[in-house]
KEPA-730511 format. One record per residue (C-alpha): residue number from 1; x, y, z; residue in three letters. Coordinates in steps of 0.001 Angstrom, whole numbers. Example, Ala and Ser with C-alpha at 12.3 -4.5 7.8 and 13.67 -1.06 7.14 Angstrom:
2
1 / 12300 / -4500 / 7800 / ALA;
2 / 13670 / -1060 / 7140 / SER;
***
This chain:
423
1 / 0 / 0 / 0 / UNK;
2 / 1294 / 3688 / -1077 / UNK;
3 / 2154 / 6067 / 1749 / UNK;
4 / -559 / 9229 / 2029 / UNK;
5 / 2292 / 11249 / 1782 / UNK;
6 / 3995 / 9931 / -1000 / UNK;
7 / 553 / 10146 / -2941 / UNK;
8 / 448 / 13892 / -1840 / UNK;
9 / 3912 / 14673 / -2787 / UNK;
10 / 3995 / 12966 / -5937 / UNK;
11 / 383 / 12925 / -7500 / UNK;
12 / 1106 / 13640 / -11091 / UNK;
13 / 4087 / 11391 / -11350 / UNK;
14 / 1992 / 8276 / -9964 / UNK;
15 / -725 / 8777 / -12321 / UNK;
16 / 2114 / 8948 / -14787 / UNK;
17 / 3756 / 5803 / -13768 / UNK;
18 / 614 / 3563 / -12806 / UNK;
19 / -614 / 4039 / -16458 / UNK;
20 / 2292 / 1938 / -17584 / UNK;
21 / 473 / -899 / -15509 / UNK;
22 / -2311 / 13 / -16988 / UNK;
23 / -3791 / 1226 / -13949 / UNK;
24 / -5953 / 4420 / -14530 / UNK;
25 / -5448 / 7011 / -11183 / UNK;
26 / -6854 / 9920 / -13026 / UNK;
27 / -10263 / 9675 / -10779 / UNK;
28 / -9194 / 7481 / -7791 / UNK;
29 / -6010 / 9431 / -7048 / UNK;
30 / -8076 / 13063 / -6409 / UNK;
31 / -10388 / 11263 / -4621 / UNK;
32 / -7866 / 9778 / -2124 / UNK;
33 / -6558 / 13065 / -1809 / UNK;
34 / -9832 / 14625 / -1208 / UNK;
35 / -10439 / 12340 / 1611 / UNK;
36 / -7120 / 12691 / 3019 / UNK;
37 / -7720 / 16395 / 3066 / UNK;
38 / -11166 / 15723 / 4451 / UNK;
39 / -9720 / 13142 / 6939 / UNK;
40 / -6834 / 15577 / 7960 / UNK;
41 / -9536 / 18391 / 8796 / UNK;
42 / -11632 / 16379 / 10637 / UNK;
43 / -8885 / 15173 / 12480 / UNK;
44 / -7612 / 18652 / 13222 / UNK;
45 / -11348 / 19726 / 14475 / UNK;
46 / -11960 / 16746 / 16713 / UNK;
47 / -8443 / 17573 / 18337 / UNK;
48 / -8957 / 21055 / 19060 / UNK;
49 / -12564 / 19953 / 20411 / UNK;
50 / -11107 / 17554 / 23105 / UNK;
51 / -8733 / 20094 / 23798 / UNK;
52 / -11211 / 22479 / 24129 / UNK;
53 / -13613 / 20240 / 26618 / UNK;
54 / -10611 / 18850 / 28945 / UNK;
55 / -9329 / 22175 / 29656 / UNK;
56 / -13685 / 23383 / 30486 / UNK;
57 / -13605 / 20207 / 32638 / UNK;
58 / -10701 / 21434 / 34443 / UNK;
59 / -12188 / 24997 / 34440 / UNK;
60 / -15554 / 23960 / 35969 / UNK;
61 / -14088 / 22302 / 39062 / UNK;
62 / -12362 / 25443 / 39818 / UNK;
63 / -15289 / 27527 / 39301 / UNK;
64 / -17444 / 25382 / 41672 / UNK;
65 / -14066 / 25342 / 44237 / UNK;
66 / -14410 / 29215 / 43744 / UNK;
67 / -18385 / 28823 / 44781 / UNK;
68 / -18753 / 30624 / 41325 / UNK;
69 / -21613 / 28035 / 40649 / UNK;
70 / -23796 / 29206 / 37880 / UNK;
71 / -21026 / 30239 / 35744 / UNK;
72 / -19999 / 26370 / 36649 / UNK;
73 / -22810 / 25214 / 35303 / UNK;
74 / -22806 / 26833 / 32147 / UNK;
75 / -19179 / 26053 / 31494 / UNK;
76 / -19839 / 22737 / 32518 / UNK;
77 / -22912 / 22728 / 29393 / UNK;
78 / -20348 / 24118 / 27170 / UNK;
79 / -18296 / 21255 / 27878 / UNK;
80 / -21252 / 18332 / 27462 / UNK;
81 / -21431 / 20187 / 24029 / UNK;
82 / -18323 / 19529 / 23312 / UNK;
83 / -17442 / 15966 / 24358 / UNK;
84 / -21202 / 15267 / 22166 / UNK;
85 / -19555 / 17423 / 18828 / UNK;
86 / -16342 / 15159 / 19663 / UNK;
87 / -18587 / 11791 / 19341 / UNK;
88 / -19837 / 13027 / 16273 / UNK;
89 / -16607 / 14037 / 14883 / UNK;
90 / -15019 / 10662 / 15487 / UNK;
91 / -18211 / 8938 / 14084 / UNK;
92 / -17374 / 11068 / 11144 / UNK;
93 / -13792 / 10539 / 10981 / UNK;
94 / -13627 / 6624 / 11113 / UNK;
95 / -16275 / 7084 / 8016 / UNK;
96 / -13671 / 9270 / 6186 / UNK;
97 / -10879 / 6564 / 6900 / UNK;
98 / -13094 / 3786 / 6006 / UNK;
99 / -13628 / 4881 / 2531 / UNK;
100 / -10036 / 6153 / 2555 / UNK;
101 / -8786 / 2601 / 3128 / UNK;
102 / -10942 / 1149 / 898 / UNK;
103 / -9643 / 3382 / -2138 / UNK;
104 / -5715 / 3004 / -821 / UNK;
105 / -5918 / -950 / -1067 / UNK;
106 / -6850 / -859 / -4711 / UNK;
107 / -4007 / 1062 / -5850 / UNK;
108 / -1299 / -1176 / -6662 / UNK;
109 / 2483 / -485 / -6709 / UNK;
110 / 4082 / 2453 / -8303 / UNK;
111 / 6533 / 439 / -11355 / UNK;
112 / 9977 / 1300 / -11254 / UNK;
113 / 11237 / 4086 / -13735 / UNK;
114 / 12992 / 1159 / -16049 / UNK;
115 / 9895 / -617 / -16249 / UNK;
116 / 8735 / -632 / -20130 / UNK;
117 / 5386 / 98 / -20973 / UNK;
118 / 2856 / -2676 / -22610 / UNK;
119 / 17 / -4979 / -22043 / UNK;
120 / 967 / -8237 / -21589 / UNK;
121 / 4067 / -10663 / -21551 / UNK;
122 / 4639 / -10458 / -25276 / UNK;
123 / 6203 / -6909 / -24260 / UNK;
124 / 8471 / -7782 / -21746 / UNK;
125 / 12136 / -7119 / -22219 / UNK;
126 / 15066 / -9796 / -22642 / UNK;
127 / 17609 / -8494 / -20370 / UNK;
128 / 19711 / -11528 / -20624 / UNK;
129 / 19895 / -15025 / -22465 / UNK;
130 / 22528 / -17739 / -22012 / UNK;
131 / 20394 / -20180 / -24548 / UNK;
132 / 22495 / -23300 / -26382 / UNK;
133 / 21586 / -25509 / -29121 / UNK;
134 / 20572 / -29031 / -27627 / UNK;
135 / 20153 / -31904 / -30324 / UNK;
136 / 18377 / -35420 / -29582 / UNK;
137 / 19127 / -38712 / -30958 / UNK;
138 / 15507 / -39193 / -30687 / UNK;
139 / 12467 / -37418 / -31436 / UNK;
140 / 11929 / -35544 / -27521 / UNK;
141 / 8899 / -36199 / -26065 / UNK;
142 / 6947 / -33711 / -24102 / UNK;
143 / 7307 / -34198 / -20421 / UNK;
144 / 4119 / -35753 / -19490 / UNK;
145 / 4848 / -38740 / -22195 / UNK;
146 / 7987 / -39521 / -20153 / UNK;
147 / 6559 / -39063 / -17186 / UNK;
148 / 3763 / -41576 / -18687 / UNK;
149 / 6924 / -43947 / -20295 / UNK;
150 / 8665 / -43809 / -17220 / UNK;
151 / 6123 / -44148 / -14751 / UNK;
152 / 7593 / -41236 / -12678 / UNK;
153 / 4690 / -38668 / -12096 / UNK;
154 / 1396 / -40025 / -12716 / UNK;
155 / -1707 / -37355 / -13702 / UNK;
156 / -4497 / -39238 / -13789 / UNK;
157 / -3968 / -40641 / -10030 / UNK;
158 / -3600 / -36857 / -8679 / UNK;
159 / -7273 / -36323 / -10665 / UNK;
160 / -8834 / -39110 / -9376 / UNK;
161 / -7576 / -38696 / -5504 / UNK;
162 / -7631 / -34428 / -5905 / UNK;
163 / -8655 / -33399 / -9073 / UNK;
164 / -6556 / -31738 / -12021 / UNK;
165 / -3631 / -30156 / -11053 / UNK;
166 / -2788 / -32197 / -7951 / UNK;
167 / -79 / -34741 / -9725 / UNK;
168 / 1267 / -37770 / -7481 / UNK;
169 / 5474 / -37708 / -7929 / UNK;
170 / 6620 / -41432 / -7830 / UNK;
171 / 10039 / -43684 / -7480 / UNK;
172 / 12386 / -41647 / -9524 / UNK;
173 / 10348 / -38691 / -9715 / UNK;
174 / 9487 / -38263 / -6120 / UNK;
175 / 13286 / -38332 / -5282 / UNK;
176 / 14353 / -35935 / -8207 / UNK;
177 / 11652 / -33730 / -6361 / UNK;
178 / 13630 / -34109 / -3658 / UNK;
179 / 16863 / -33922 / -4370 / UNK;
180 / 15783 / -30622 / -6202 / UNK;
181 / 14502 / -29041 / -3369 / UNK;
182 / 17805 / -30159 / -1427 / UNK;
183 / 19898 / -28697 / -3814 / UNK;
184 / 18320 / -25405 / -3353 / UNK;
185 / 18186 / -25137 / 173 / UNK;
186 / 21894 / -26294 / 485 / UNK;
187 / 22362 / -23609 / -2123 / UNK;
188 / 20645 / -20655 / -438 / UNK;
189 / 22339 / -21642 / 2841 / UNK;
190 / 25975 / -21719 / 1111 / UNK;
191 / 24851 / -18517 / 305 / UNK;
192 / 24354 / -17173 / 3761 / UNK;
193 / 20241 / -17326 / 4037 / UNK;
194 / 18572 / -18396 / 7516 / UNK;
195 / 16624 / -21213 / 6606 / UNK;
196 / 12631 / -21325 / 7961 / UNK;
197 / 10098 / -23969 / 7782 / UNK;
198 / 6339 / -22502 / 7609 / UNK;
199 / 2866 / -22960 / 8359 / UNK;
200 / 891 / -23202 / 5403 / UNK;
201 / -1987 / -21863 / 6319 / UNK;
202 / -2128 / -17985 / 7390 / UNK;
203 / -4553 / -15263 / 8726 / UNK;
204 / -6061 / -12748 / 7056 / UNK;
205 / -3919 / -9774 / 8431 / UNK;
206 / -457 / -12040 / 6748 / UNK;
207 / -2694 / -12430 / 3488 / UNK;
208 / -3318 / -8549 / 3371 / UNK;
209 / -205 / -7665 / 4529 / UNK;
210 / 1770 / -9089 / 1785 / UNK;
211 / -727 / -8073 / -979 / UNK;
212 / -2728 / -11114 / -1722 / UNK;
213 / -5660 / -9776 / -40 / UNK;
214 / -7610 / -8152 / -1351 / UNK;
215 / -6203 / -7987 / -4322 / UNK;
216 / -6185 / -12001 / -5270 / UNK;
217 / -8744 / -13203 / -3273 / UNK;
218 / -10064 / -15406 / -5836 / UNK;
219 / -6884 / -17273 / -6402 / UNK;
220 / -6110 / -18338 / -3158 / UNK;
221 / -7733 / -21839 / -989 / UNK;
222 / -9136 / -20360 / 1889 / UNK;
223 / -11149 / -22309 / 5056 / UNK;
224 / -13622 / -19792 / 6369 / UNK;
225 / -14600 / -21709 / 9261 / UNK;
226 / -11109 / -20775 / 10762 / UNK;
227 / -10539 / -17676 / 8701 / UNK;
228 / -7592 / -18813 / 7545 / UNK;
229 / -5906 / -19363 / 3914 / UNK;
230 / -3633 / -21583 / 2081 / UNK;
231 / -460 / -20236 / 1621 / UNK;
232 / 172 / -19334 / -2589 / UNK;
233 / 4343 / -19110 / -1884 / UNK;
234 / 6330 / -19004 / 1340 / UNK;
235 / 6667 / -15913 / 639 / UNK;
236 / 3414 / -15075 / 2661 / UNK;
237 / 4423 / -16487 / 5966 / UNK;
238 / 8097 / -15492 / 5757 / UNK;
239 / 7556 / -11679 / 5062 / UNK;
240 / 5110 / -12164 / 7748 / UNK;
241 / 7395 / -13262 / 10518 / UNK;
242 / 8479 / -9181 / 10737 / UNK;
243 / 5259 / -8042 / 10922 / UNK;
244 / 4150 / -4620 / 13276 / UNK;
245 / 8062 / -4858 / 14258 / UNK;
246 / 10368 / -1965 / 14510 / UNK;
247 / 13990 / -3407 / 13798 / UNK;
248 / 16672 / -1663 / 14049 / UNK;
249 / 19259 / -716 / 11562 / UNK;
250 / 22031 / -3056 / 12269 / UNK;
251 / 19403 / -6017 / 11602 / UNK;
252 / 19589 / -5354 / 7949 / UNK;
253 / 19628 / -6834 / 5494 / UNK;
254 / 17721 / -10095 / 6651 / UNK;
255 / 17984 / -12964 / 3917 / UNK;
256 / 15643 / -15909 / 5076 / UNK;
257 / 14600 / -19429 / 2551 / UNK;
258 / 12067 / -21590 / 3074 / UNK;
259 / 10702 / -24868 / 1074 / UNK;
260 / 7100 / -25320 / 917 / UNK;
261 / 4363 / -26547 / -1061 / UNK;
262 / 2634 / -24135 / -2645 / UNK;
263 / -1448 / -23402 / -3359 / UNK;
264 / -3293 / -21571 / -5817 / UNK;
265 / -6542 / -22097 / -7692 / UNK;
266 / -5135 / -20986 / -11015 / UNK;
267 / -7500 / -19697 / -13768 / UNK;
268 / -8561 / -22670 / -15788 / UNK;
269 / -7809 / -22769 / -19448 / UNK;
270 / -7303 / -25730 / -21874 / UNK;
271 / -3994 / -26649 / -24075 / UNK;
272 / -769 / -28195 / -24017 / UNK;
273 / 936 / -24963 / -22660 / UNK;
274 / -997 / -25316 / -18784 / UNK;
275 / -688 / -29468 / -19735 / UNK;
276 / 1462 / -31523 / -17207 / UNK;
277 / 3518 / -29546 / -14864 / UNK;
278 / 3259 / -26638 / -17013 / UNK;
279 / 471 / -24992 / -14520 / UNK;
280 / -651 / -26886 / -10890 / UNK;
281 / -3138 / -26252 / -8276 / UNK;
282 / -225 / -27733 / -5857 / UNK;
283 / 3222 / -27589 / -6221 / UNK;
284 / 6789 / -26940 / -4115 / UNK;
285 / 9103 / -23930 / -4690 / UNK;
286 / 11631 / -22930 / -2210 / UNK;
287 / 11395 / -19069 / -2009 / UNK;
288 / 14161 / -16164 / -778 / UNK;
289 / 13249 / -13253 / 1005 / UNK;
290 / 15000 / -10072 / 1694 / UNK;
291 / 14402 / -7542 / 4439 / UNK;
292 / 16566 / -4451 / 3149 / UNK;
293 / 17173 / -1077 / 4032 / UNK;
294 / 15582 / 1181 / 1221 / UNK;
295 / 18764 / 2636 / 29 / UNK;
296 / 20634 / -955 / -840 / UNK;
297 / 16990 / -2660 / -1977 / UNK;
298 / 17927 / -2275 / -5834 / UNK;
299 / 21822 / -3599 / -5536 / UNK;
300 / 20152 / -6420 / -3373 / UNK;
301 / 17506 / -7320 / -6599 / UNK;
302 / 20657 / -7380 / -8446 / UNK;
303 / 22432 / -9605 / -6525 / UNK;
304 / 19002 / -12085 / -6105 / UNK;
305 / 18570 / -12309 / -10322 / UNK;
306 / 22439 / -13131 / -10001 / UNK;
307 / 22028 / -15553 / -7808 / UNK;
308 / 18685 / -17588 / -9332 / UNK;
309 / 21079 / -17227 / -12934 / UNK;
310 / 23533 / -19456 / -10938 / UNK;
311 / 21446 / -22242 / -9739 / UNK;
312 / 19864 / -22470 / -13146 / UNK;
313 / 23483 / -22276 / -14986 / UNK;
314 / 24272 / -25106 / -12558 / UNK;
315 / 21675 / -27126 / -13849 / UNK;
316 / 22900 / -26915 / -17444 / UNK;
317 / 19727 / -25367 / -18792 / UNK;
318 / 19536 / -22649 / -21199 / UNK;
319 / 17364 / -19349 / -19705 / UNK;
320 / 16559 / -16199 / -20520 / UNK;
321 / 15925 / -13144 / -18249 / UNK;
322 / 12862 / -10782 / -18893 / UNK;
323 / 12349 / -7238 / -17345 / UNK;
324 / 8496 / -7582 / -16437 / UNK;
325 / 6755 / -4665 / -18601 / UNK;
326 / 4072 / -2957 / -16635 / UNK;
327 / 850 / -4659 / -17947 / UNK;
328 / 2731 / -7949 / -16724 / UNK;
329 / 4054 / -6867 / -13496 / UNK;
330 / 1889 / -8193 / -10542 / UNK;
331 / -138 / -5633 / -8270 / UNK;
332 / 2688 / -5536 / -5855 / UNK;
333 / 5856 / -4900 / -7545 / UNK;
334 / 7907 / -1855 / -8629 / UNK;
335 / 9892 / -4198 / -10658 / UNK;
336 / 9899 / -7775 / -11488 / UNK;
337 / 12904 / -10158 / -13292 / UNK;
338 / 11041 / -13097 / -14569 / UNK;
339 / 13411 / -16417 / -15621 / UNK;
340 / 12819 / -18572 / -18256 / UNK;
341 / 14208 / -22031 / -19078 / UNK;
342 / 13636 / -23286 / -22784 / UNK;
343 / 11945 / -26437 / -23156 / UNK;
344 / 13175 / -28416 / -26009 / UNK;
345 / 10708 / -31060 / -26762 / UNK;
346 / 7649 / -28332 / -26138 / UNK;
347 / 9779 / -25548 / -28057 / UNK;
348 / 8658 / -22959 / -25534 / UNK;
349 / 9684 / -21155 / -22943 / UNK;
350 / 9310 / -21962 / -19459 / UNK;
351 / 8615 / -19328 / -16546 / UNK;
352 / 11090 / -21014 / -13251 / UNK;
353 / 10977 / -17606 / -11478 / UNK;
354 / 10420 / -14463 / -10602 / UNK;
355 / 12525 / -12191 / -8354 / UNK;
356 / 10963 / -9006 / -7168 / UNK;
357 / 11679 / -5622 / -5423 / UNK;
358 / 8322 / -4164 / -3266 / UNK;
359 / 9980 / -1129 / -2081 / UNK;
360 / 8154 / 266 / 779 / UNK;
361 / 4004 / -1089 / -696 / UNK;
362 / 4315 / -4198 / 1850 / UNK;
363 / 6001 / -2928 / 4966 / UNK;
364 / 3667 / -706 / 5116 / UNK;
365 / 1030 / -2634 / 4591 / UNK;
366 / 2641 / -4778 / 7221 / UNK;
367 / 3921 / -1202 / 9711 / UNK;
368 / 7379 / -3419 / 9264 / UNK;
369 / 9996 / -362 / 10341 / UNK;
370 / 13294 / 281 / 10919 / UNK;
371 / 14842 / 2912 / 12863 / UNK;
372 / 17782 / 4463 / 11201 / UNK;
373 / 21314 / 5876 / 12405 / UNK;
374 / 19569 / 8759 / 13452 / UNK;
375 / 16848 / 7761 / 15378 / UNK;
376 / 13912 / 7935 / 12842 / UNK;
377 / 11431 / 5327 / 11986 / UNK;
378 / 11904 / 3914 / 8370 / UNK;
379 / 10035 / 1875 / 6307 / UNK;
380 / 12015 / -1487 / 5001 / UNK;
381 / 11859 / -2747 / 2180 / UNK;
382 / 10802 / -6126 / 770 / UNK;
383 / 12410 / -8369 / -1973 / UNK;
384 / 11598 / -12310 / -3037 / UNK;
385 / 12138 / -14763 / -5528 / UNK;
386 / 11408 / -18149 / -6435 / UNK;
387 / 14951 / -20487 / -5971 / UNK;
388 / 13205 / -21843 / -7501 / UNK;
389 / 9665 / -23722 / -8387 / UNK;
390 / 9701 / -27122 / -9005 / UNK;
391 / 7083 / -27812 / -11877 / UNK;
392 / 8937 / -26769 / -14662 / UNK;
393 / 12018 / -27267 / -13781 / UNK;
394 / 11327 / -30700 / -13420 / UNK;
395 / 9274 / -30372 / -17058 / UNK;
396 / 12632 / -28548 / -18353 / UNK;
397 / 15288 / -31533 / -16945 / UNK;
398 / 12723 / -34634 / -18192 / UNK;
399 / 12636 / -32962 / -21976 / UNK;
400 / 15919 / -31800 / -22108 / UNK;
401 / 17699 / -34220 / -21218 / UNK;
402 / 16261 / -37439 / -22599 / UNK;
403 / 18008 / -39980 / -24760 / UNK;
404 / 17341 / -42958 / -26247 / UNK;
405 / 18599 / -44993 / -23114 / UNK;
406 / 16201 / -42557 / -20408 / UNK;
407 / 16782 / -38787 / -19312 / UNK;
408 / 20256 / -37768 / -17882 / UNK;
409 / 20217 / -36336 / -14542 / UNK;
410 / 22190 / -32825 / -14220 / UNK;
411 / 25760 / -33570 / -12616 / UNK;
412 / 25076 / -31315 / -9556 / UNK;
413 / 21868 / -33316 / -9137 / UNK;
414 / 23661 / -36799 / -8521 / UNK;
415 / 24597 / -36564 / -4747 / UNK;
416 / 20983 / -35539 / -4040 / UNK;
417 / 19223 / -38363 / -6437 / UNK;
418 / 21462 / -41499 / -6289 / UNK;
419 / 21478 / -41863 / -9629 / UNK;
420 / 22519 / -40353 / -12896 / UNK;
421 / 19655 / -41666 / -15267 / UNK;
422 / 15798 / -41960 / -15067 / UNK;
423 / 14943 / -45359 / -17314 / UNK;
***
C-alpha cells in the first residue's frame, strides 16, 4: 500500500507511472486526496474539540471550588457540548478513513522508472539469455509422455484422488523432487540465508499484509470456518514473521529461505501450454526473502537475479531473463525479473521464477519499520524470488535431457538423487 504522503507529494508522477500498468489514477487518485484532506480536517477539528472540553472540565471544578456556581454550570454545558460534537466528529472521521482505506488498497504499486510500458508478456524485455543448441538422438517427447513412459509422475492418479492439477510424484520422480529441493536449500544456505520452515496456512492480516488480499482473493484456498488461507508461496508467511516490528538498523539486510508446497486455484484454461507440470493447483518452490534497508533494496535485486542465474546455470539449462513490462508486473511490484528455461521437446519457454523488489508497498502494509542511524522510523523494504519452483524445472530436466537410453540427470543433481539416469 502507497504512503498518504507519498501520494500527496507525488500525485502527477503516480498517475504517470501507474498508467504503464495500466492502472488508470486519473479519478481514484483526487479522490484519495480529497479524503485525506477531508480526513486531515476532521482530524484537526476533533483535536482542538477535546482540547477544548478537557481544559472546560478542568475549568468547571475550579469555578465550583471558587463557589462561582452558575457560571460552573454553564461552562460545565459548554463542555457536554463539546465531548457530544467530539462523538460526532469521530463517528465522522472513522467514516472518512473507512472509505479512505478502501480506495488506498486498490491502488497497486508504483513500477519502477525502467519498467517498459505494454500490455501483456509479449512486451516484456530480454535483459539476458545464455540459450544453447541441444540436439536429440531421438524425437523428444513432451514431459508428461515420459513421465507416462517412465512411470515417474502419474496425472491421472492426482485427478482421481484431488482433481486436475494435484499430480502424485513417484520412485524416480518423487526423489528428483527431492533432491531438487535439497539442492536449493543447500544452495541458499551456502549462500548465507537463515533457513525457515512454515505454516501453510495464514490469517487474514499475513494475506493482506503481503498483498494477496484483497487484491487475489479469488486465487487463493481459503477455510472460512477458521478464517484462515492456504499459503500461494512461502513468501506469505516469511515476510510475515516481521510483521508490526520496529527493527533496528544493524538487523539489515535479513535474507531468510524456506521450502514449501505451494497453493493456488489458477484460472482454468485448456492446451498443451498449462498441460502436465506446465500450470498446478499444488506444487513446491523454495522461495528467498530479503528484508533491506531502502537505500541498498535495488543492488540487493541485483544480486538475487544473479544468484537464481547461478542455480539455473548449474543445472545446465539454457534461460533467458525478462524485465516484467508494466501490464505484466503483478499488483505488488515496482519491478519484477522473470526467468525462463527453454523447453526443447515443447519448443517454448518456461517461466522457473520471478525475483521481485516491493519497495516500501508491503512494509507498510505490514507497519514493518526500521529505525535508522539517526533515530527515525523507516520503512524497510521487501524483496523475493522463487529459488526456484519445481514444476517446470522438473518439465525442463525430463525434456531436455532425454536420450534414447532414459533422461540424464544434471551432474550437480547426482549426490541428491542417487542416480545419474531416469529409465
Amino acid at each position: 500500500m502507497l504512503q498518504l504522503a507519498f501520494i500527496r507529494e507525488n500525485k502527477d508522477l503516480l498517475t504517470k507511472r501507474l498508467a504503464i500498468k495500466n492502472f488508470d489514477g486519473q479519478k481514484i487518485i483526487p479522490r484519495v486526496l480529497d479524503l485525506d484532506e477531508r480526513r486531515r480536517s476532521t482530524q484537526k477539528e476533533l483535536d482542538d474539540a477535546l482540547f477544548e472540553s478537557n481544559a472546560l472540565s478542568k475549568e468547571v471544578g475550579s469555578l465550583f471550588k471558587e463557589g462561582k456556581a452558575e457560571e460552573a454550570t454553564k461552562v460545565r454545558e459548554r463542555s457536554a457540548a463539546l465531548k457530544k460534537k467530539s462523538r460526532e466528529l469521530n463517528e465522522k472521521l472513522n467514516k472518512i478513513k473507512t472509505e479512505l482505506d478502501k480506495l488506498l488498497v486498490t491502488i497497486p504499486n508504483m513500477p519502477h522508472a525502467s519498467v517498459p510500458a505494454g500490455k501483456n508478456e509479449g512486451d516484456n524485455a530480454m535483459v539476458f539469455e545464455e540459450a544453447r543448441e541441444i540436439t536429440f538422438s531421438v524425437k523428444p517427447l513432451p514431459h508428461w509422455d515420459l513421465a507416462s513412459k517412465y512411470r515417474i509422475i502419474d496425472f491421472d492418479l492426482g485427478s482421481k484422488v484431488t482433481g486436475a492439477g494435484f499430480p502424485f510424484y513417484r520412485g524416480k520422480g518423487a526423489r528428483l523432487q527431492r533432491a531438487l529441493i535439497n539442492f536449493f536449500l543447500d544452495e541458499a544456505l551456502n549462500a548465507g540465508y537463515e533457513e525457515y520452515q512454515v505454516p501453510l496456512l495464514v490469517n487474514q492480516d499475513s494475506a493482506f499484509g503481503t498483498g494477496q488480499l484483497p487484491d487475489k482473493d479469488g486465487q487463493m484456498y481459503d477455510i472460512p470456518a477458521d478464517a484462515l488461507y492456504l499459503i500461494p508461496t512461502s513468501e506469505v508467511p516469511v515476510t510475515n514473521i516481521y510483521r508490526n516490528d520496529i527493527l533496528k538498523e544493524g538487523d539489515l539486510p535479513i535474507r531468510n529461505v524456506a521450502f514449501s508446497s505451494c497453493f493456488r486455484r489458477e484460472a482454468g484454461s485448456w492446451g498443451s501450454h498449462v498441460r502436465g507440470l506446465n500450470r498446478l493447483h499444488q506444487f513446491d518452490k523454495v522461495e528467498i526473502v530479503h528484508i533491506e534497508h531502502p537505500e541498498r533494496s535495488y543492488p540487493a535485486l541485483e544480486d538475487m537475479k544473479d544468484y537464481v542465474a547461478g542455480l539455473i546455470r548449474k543445472l545446465e539449462l539454457p534461460f533467458r531473463i525478462m524485465r516484467l513490462c508494466g501490464g505484466d508486473l503483478s499488483f505488488t511490484s515496482a519491478l519484477t525479473y522473470d526467468f525462463e528455461v527453454y523447453s526443447a521437446a515443447q519448443e517454448r519457454w518456461l517461466e522457473v521464477s520471478s525475483v521481485s523488489n516491493f519497495e516500501s508497498f508491503q512494509s507498510n502494509r505490514m507497519k514493518l519499520r526500521f529505525k535508522d542511524k539517526n533515530g527515525k522510523t523507516r520503512l524497510v523494504h521487501t524483496l523475493n524470488g522463487s529459488a526456484l519452483a519445481l514444476p517446470r524445472m522438473v518439465a525442463a530436466l525430463l525434456e531436455n535431457n532425454q536420450t534414447s537410453g532414459g533422461v540424464n540427470i544434471p551432474e550437480v543433481l547426482r549426490k541428491y538423487t542417487g542416480f545419474d539416469r531416469i529409465s
